[in-house]
C-alpha positions in Angstrom: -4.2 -11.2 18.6 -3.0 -10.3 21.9 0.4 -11.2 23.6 2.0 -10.9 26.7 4.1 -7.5 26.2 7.2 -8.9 28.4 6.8 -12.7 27.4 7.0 -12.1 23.7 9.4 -10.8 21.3 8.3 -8.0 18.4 7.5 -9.8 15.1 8.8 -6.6 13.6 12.5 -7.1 15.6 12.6 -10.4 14.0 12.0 -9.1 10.5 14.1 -6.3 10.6 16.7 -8.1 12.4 16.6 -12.0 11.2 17.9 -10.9 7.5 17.1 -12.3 4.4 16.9 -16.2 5.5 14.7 -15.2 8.5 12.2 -13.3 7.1 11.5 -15.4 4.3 10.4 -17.8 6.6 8.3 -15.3 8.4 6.8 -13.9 4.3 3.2 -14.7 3.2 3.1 -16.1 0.4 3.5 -13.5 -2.5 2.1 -13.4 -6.1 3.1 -11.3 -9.2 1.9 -8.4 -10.4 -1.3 -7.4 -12.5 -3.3 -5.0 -14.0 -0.7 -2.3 -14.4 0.0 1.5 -16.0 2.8 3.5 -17.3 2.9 7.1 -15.9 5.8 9.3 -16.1 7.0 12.1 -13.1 8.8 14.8 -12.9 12.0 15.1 -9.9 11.6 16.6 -6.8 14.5 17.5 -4.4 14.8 14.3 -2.9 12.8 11.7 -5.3 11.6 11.2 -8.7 8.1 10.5 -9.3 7.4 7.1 -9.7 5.1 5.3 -12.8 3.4 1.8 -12.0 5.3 -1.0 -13.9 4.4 -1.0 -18.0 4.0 -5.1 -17.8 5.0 -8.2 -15.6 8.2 -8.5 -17.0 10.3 -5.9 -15.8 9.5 -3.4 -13.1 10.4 0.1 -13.9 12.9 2.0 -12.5 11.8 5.1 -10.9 11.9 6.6 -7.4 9.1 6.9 -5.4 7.4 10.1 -4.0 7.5 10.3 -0.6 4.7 11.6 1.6 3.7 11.9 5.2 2.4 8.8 7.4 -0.5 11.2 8.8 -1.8 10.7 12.4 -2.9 7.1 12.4 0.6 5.1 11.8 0.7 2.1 14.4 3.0 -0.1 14.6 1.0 -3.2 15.3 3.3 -6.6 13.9 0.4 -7.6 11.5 2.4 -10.0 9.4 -0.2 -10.8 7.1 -1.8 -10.5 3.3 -5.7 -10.4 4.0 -6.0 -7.3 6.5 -9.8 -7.0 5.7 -11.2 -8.7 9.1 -14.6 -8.0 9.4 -14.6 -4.8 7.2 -17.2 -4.5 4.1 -16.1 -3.0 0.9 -15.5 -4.0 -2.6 -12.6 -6.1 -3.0 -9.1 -5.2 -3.8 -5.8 -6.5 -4.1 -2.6 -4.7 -4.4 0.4 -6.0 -5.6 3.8 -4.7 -5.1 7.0 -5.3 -6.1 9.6 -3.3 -4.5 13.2 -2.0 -6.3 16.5 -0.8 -5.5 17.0 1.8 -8.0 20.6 2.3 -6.9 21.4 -1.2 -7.8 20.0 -1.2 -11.4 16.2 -1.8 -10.0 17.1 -5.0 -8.5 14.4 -6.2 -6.8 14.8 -6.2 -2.6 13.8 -9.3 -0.9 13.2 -9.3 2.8 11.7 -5.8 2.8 9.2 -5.0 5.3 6.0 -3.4 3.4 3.6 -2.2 5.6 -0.1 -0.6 4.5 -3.1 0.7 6.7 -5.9 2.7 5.2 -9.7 3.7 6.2 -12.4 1.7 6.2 -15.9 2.0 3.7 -17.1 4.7 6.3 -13.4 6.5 6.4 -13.0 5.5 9.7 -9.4 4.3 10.9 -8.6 1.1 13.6 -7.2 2.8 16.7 -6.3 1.6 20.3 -6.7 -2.2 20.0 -7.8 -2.7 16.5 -6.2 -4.0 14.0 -8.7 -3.9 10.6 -7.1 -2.6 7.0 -3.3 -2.7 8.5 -1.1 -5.2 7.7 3.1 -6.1 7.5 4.2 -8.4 4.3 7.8 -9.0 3.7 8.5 -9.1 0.5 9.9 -12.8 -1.8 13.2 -13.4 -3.8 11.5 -11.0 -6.2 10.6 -8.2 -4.4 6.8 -9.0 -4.2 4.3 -9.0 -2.2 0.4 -8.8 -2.1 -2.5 -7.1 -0.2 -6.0 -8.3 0.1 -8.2 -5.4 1.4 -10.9 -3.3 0.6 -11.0 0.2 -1.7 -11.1 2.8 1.1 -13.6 5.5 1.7 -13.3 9.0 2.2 -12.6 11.3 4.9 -11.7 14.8 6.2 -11.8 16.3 2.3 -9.2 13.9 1.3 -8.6 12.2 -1.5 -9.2 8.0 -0.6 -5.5 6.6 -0.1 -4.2 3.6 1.2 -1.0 4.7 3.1 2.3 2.2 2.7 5.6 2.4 4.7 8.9 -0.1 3.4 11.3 -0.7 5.4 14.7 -2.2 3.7 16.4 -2.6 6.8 16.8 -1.5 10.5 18.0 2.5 9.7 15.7 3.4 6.6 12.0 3.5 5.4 10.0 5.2 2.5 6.5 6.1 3.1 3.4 7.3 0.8 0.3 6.8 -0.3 -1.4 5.7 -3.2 -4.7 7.0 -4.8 -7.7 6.0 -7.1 -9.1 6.9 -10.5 -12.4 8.6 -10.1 -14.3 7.2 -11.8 -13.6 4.1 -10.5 -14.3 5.8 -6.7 -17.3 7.3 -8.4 -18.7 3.7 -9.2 -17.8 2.5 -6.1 -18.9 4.6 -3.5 -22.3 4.2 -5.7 -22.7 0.9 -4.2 -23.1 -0.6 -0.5 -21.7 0.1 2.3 -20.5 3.3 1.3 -23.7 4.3 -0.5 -25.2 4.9 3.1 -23.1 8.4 2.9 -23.4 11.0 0.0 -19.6 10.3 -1.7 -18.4 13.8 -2.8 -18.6 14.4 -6.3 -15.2 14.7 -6.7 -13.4 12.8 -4.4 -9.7 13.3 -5.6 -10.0 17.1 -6.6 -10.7 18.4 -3.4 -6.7 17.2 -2.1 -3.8 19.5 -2.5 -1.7 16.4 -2.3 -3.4 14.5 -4.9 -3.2 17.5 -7.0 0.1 18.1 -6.6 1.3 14.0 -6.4 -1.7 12.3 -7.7 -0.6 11.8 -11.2 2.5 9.7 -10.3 0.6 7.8 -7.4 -2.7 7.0 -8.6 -3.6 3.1 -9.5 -4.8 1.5 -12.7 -7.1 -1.0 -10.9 -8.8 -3.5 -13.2 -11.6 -5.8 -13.0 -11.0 -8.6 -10.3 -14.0 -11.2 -9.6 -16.4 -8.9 -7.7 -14.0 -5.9 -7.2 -10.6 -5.0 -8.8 -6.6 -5.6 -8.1 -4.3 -3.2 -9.1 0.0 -3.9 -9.2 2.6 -1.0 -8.3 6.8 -0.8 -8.5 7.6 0.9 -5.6 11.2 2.2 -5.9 13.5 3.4 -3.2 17.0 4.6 -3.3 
């Protein structure tokens, strides 16, 4: 949606700057997390690997690996949960909770969680598009929830859906999570991404799924006509 650059002030000012009362005014409505996996990491210099939560009732309390926005970042002040628009793919929804490890794992409302990924073809929006990107800010309990599609591939890379969260104005923690593949193998079996040849290994060809893949990967499980999958994402 277009505005006027110098009649309108940034949705992402207000959320970074309206605290915890203003952006829960400004939050989608959020939903709790399913269809999750245990996976234990091993500590790098600056982060422990993290592990999806083991069930709904308590998140676990890991940090998160970080990794590298890549070259298609935009800041666009999506504030929104379906970021599909008029993209085709099979279904998926991602939800995240989001932890301050240093507090005991509490859960961090008012985070800014933002996500953009590729599209069925592994194409990216750039210049004035806007499809699979998106800004959520996270509820009282530190969710929040995604409605996209499962990306395709691109450039030898493993399919990823990239994330960003932003606790306040002066930090941020960015990554990426990855798929199972044989659930990418299934997929990319059927339309619109059956009109390419899908690699026959789509993960194993990534040096940074190889080396991060086992602590970032989802457990996605059935969801209607595609899957949803649900992540902690811990920061320090």
């Amino acid at each position: 949606m277009a505005e006027n650059d110098t009649a309108r002030t940034s949705r992402r000012a207000l959320l970074l700057a309206a605290g915890s009362a203003g952006a829960a005014l400004l939050a989608s409505a959020c939903a709790g997390p399913a269809g999750t996996r245990g996976a234990a990491g091993q500590p790098s210099a600056s982060a422990s690997a993290p592990r999806p939560t083991g069930g709904a009732s308590s998140p676990s309390c890991v940090l998160t690996t970080e990794a590298g926005a890549g070259p298609y970042y935009l800041d666009l002040d999506r504030v929104r949960s379906d970021i599909t628009e008029d993209r085709d793919g099979v279904p998926f929804r991602l939800d995240l909770t989001v932890v301050r490890v240093s507090a005991g794992c509490r859960p961090l409302r008012a985070a800014t969680v933002d996500v953009w990924q590729a599209d069925a073809s592994g194409t990216y929006s750039t210049g004035g598009a806007t499809f699979l990107r998106g800004t959520q800010v996270t509820d009282a309990a530190g969710r929040c929830v995604f409605r996209t599609i499962v990306p395709g591939w691109y450039a030898g890379l493993a399919p990823h859906i990239h994330f960003k969260v932003r606790p306040d104005t002066r930090t941020e923690t960015t990554s990426q999570f990855f798929f199972p593949e044989d659930l990418l193998r299934e997929v990319y079996a059927r339309r619109p991404y059956a009109r390419r040849a899908a690699p026959r290994h789509p993960n194993g060809r990534d040096s940074r799924y190889n080396s991060s893949g086992a602590a970032m990967t989802l457990a996605p499980a059935p969801d209607g006509s595609g899957y949803r999958a649900a992540y902690t994402v811990g920061i320090a």
